[in-house]
N, C-alpha and C positions, 0 to 999 in steps of 0.2 A: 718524675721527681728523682733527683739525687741522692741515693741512699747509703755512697759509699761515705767511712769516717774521713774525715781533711781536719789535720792540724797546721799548727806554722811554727815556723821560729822567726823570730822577733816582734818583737811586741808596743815599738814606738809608735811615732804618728804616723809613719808610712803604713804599719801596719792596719790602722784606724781603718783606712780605705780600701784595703784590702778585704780584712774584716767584713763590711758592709758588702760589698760584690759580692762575696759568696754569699752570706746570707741574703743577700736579692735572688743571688740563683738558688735559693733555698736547699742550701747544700749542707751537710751535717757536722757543723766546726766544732772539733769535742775537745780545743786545747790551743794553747799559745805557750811558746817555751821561750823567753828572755829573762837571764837572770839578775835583770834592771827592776823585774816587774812583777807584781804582785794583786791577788783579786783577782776582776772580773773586766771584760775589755766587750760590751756589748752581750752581755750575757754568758761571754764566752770565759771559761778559768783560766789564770794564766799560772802555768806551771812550772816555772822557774825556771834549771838549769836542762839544755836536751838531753832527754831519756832515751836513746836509740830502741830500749825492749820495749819503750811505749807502744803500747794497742800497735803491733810492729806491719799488719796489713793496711793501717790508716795510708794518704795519699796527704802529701806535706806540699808547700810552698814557702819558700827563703822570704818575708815581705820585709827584706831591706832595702831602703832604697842605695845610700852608698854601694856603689859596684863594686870596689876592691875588698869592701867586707861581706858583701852578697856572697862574690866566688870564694871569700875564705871560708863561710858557713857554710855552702854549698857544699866543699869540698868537706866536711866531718859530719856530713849528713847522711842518715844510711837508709830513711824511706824514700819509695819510689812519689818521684815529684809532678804533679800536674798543675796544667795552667789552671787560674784566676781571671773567665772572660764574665767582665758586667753586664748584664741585659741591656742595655741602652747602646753600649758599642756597635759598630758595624763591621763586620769582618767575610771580606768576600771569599765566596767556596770556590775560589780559584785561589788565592794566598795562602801559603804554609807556616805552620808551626812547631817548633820546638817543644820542647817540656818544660815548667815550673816559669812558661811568662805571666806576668800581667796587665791585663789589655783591661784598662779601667772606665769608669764614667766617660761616654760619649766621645769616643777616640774613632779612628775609623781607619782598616789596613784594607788599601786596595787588590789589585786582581794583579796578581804571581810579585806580590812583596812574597820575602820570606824572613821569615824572624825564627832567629836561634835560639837558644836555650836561655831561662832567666833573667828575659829581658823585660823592661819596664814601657808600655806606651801610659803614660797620664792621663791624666783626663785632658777629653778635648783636644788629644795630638793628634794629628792625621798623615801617614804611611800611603803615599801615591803609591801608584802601578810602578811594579819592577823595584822596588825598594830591596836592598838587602839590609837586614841588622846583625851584627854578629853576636855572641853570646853576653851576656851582662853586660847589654846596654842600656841607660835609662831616658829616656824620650819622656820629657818634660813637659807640664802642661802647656795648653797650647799652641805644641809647636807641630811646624810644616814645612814637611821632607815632599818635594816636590817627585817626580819620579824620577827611577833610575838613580837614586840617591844611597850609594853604600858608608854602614857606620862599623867601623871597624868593634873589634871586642871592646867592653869596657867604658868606651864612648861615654861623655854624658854632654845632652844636649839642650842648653836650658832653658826657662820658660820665654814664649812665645818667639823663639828667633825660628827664621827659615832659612831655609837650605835652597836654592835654585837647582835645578835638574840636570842629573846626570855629576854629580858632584863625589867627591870621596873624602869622608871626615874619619880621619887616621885612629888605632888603637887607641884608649886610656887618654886620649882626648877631652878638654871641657873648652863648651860653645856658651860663651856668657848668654844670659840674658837676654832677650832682642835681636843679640844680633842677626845677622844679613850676610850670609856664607855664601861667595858668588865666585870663588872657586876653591879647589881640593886643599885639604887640611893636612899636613904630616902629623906622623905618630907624637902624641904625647905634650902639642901643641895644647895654651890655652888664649881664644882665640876671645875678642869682643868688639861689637859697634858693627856700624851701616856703614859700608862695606863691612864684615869681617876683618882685623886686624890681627899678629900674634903678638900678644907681649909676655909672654914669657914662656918654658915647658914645663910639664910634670917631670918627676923624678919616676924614671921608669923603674 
């Protein structure tokens, strides 16, 4: 059993499901620091603004799911971060990981994916063989990264679309909905529909 402390910061809905994974891994959640939030979030207290001197050997996880404010809270966080894997997931001991990902309800990363740091698989996403993720990306419910599939940083790819293999979906990227990504993405592109289409970019 899990005995070291694990706090977080954030404390919205994304958190909700994060939340729940540890505690299935019966891991010892002694705090949630968002100063949106107040109370109790599953038993757990939520302690308003981050306290860096809090219980300062605990082990944190960022549970935002926005990526551009994931890496900004990342980046003012000073506990050491580990991942968020659910029991139910499958993740093969040939695939690598980063620090501070999570790999939730019944997702599944194949044999030599590797996933970077802070990155989100959902529930129910599945990471073929040879997959790269780069750091704060969010892989949304549902979806399937066929293999050999690279997502640049920041990425977000959203529920239930797929990817065709062997594909590259650019930096700070958003994959609507559905869609059907049946060749490579540039940076910053947002892309949607069967085919893939781009209608318009982020502002990098």
């Amino acid at each position: 059993m899990e005995t070291e402390k694990i706090i977080l910061q954030g404390g919205g809905e994304h958190a909700r499901v994060v939340v729940d994974s540890l505690l299935a891994q019966r891991r010892n959640v002694i705090g949630i620091f968002d100063p949106k939030y107040s109370g109790y979030l599953f038993g757990v207290p939520q302690l308003g603004i981050y306290n860096p001197d809090y219980e300062p050997l605990a082990m944190i996880t960022v549970a935002i799911g926005n990526n551009a404010v994931r890496k900004k809270v990342v980046s003012q966080t000073t506990h050491r971060f580990t991942n968020v894997i659910h029991p139910s997931s499958i993740i093969s001991p040939y695939a690598s990981l980063g620090h501070g990902n999570m790999i939730l309800q019944g997702s599944i990363i194949q044999a030599q994916a590797r996933i970077g740091n802070h990155v989100i698989v959902n529930t129910g996403a599945k990471v073929d063989h040879d997959c790269v993720l780069y750091d704060f990306v969010h892989i949304a419910p549902g979806v399937i990264l066929c293999g050999c599939v690279e997502v640049g940083e920041g990425a977000f790819v959203g529920a239930g679309a797929t990817v065709i293999p062997g594909k590259r979906i650019g930096a700070w990227t958003t994959i609507g909905a559905g869609s059907v990504v049946i060749q490579d993405i540039p940076d910053f592109a947002v892309v949607v529909g069967n085919p893939a289409r781009i209608i318009r970019y982020n502002q990098p």
